[in-house]
ChimeraX commands (.cxc) that place a marker at each C-alpha (Angstrom):
marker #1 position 0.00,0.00,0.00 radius 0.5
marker #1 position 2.85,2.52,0.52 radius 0.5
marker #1 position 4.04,2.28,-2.63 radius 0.5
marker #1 position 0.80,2.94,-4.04 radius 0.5
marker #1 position -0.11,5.85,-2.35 radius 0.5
marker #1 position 3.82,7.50,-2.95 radius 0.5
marker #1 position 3.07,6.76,-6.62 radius 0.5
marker #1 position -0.19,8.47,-6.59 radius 0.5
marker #1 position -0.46,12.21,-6.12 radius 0.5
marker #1 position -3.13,12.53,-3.21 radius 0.5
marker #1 position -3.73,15.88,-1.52 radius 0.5
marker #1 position -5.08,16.09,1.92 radius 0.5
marker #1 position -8.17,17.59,1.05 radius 0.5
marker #1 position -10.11,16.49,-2.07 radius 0.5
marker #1 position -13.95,15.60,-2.73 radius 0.5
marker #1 position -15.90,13.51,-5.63 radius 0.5
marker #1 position -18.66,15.44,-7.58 radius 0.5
marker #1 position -21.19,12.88,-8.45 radius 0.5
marker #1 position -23.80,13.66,-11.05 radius 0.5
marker #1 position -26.31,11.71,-9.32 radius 0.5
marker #1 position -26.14,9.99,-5.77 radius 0.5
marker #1 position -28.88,7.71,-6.86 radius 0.5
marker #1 position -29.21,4.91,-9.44 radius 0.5
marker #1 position -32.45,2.76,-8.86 radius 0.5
marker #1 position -33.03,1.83,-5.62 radius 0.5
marker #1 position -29.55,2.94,-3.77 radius 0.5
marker #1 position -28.42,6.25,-3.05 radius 0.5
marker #1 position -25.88,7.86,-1.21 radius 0.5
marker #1 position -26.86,9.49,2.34 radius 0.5
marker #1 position -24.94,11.54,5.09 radius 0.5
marker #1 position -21.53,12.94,4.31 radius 0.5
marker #1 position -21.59,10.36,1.67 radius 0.5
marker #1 position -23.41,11.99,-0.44 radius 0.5
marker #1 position -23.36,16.00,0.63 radius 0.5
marker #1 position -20.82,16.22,3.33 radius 0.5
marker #1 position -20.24,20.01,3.64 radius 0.5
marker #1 position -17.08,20.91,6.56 radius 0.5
marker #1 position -13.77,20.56,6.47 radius 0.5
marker #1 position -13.56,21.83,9.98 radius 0.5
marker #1 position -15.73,19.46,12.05 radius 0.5
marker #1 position -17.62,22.85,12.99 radius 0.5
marker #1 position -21.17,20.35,13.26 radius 0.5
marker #1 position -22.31,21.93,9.87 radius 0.5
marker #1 position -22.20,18.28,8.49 radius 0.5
marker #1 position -24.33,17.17,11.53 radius 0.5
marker #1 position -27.23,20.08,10.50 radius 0.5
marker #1 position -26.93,18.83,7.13 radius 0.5
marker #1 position -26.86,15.03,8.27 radius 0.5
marker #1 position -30.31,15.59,10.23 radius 0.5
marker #1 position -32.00,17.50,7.26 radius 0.5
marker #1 position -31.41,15.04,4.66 radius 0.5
marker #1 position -32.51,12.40,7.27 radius 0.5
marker #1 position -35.35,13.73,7.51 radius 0.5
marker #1 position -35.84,14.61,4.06 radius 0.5
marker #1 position -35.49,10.79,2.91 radius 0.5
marker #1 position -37.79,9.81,5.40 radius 0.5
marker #1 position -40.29,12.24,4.39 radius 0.5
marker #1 position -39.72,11.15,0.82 radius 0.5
marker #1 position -40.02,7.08,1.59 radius 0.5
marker #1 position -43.03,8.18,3.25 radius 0.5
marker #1 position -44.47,9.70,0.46 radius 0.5
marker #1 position -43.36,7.65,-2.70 radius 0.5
marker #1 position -44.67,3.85,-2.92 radius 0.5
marker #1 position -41.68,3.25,-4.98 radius 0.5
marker #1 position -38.68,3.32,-3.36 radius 0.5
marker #1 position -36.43,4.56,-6.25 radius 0.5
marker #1 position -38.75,7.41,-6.73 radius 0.5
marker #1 position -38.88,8.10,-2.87 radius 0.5
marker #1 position -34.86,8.30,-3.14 radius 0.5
marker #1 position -34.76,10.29,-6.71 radius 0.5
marker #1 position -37.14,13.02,-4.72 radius 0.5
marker #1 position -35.05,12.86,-1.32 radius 0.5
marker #1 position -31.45,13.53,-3.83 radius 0.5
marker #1 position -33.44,16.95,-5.76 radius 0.5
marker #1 position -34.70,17.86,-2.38 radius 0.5
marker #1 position -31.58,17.50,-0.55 radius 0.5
marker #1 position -29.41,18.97,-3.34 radius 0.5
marker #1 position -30.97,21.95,-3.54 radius 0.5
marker #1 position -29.73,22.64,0.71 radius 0.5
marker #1 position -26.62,21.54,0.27 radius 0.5
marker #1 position -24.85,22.91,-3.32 radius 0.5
marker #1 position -24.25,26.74,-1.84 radius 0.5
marker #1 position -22.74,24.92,1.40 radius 0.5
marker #1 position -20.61,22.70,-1.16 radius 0.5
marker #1 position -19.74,25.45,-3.01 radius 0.5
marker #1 position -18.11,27.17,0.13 radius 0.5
marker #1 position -16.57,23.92,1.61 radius 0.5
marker #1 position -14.75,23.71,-2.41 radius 0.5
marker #1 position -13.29,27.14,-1.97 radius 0.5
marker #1 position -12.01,26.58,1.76 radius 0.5
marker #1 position -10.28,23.61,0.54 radius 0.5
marker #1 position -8.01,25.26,-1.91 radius 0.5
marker #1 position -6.88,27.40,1.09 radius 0.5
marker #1 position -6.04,24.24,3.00 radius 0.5
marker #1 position -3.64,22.38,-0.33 radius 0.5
marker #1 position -0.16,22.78,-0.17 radius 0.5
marker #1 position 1.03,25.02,-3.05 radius 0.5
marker #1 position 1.79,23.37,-6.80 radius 0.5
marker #1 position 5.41,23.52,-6.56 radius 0.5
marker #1 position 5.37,24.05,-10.27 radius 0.5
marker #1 position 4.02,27.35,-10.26 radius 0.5
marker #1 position 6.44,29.03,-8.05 radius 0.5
marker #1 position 3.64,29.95,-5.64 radius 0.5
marker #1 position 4.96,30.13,-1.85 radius 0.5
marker #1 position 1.36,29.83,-0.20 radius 0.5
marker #1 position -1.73,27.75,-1.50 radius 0.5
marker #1 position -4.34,29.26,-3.66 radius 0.5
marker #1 position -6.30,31.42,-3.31 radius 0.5
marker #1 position -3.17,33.44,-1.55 radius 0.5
marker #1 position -0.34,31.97,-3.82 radius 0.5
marker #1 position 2.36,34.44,-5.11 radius 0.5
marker #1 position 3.77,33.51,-8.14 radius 0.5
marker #1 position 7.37,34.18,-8.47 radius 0.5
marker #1 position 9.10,34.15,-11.50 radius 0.5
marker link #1:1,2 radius 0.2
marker link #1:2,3 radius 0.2
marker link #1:3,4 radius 0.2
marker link #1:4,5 radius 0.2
marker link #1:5,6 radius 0.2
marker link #1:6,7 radius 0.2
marker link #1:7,8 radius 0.2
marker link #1:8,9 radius 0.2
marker link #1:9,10 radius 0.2
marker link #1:10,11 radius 0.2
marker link #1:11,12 radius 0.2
marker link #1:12,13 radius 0.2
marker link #1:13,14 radius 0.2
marker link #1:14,15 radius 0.2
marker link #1:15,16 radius 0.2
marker link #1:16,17 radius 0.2
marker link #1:17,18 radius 0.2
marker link #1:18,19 radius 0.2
marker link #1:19,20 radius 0.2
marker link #1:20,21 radius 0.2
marker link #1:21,22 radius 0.2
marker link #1:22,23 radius 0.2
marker link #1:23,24 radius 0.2
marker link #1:24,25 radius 0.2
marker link #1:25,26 radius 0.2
marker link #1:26,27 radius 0.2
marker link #1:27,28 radius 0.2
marker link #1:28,29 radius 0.2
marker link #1:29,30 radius 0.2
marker link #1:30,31 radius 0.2
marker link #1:31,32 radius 0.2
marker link #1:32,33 radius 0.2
marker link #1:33,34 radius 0.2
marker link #1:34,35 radius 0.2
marker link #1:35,36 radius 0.2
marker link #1:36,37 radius 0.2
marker link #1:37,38 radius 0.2
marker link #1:38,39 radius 0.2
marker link #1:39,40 radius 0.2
marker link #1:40,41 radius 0.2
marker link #1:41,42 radius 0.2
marker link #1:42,43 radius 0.2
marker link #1:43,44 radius 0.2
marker link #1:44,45 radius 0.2
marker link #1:45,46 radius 0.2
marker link #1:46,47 radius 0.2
marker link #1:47,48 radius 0.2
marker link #1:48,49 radius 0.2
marker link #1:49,50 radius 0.2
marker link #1:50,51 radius 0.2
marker link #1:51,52 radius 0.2
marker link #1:52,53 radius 0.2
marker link #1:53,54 radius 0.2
marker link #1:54,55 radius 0.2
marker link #1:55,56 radius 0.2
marker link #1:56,57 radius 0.2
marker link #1:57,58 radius 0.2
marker link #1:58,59 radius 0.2
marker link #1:59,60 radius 0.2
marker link #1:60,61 radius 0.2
marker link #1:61,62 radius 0.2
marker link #1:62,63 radius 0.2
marker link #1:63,64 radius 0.2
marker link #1:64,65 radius 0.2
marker link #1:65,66 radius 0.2
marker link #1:66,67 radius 0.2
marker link #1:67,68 radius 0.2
marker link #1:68,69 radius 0.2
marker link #1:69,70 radius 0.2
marker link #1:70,71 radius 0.2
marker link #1:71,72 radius 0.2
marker link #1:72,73 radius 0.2
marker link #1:73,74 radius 0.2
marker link #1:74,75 radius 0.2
marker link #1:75,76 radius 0.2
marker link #1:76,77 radius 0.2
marker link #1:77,78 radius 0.2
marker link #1:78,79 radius 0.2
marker link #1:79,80 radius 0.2
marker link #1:80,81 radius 0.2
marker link #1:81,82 radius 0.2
marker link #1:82,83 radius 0.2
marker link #1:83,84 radius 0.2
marker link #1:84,85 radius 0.2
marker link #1:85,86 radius 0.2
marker link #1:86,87 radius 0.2
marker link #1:87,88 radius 0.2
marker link #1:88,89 radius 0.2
marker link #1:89,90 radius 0.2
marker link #1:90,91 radius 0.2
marker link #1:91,92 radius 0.2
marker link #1:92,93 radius 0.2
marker link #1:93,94 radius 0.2
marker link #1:94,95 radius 0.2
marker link #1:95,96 radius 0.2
marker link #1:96,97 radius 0.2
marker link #1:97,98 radius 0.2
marker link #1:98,99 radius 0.2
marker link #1:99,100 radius 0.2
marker link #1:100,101 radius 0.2
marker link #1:101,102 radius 0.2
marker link #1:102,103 radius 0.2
marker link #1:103,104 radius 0.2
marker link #1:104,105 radius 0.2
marker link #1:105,106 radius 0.2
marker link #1:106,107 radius 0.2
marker link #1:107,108 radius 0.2
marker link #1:108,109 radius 0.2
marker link #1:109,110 radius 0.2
marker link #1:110,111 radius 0.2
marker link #1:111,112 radius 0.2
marker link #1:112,113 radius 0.2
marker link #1:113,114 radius 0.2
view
């Protein structure tokens, strides 16, 4: 496993964009699917508890279970994308700097020197 991971270029802080979280009758909950900190501030927890309730508002409503969870992800989406938005931009403040780029602090405060 070590040399796989020194052979792979992994930063510390990195996140998937999925087009959907749901195919059929399987979707992605929790941080899984939306997590939103970086910071373990309990913004992931808020989140966690309104798409809880949001699929179990949706299963309650839908007889078919991949419609219930199709309606729970464009429900739930719609709370969490400005949040994800915000974690995305936090994160580039967290990356070491490219070393290729000359840049002596991470983006978004990287000074190019050349």
């Amino acid at each position: 496993m070590a040399a796989v991971m020194s052979a792979m270029d992994f930063d510390a802080v990195s996140a998937v964009r999925l087009a959907a979280w749901t195919r059929g009758r399987v979707s992605l909950v929790g941080d899984a699917a939306s997590c939103v900190s970086l910071l373990g501030d309990g913004s992931s927890l808020a989140i966690a508890i309104a798409g809880a309730h949001t699929l179990a508002d949706s299963l309650a409503n839908h007889r078919d279970t991949a419609d219930a969870l199709r309606a729970y992800e464009q429900r739930h989406r719609k709370l969490v994308a400005a949040k994800q938005r915000t974690v995305g931009l936090a994160a580039a403040w967290l990356r070491e700097p490219d070393p290729s780029s000359g840049a002596t602090m991470p983006p978004p405060f990287g000074i190019v020197r050349g």
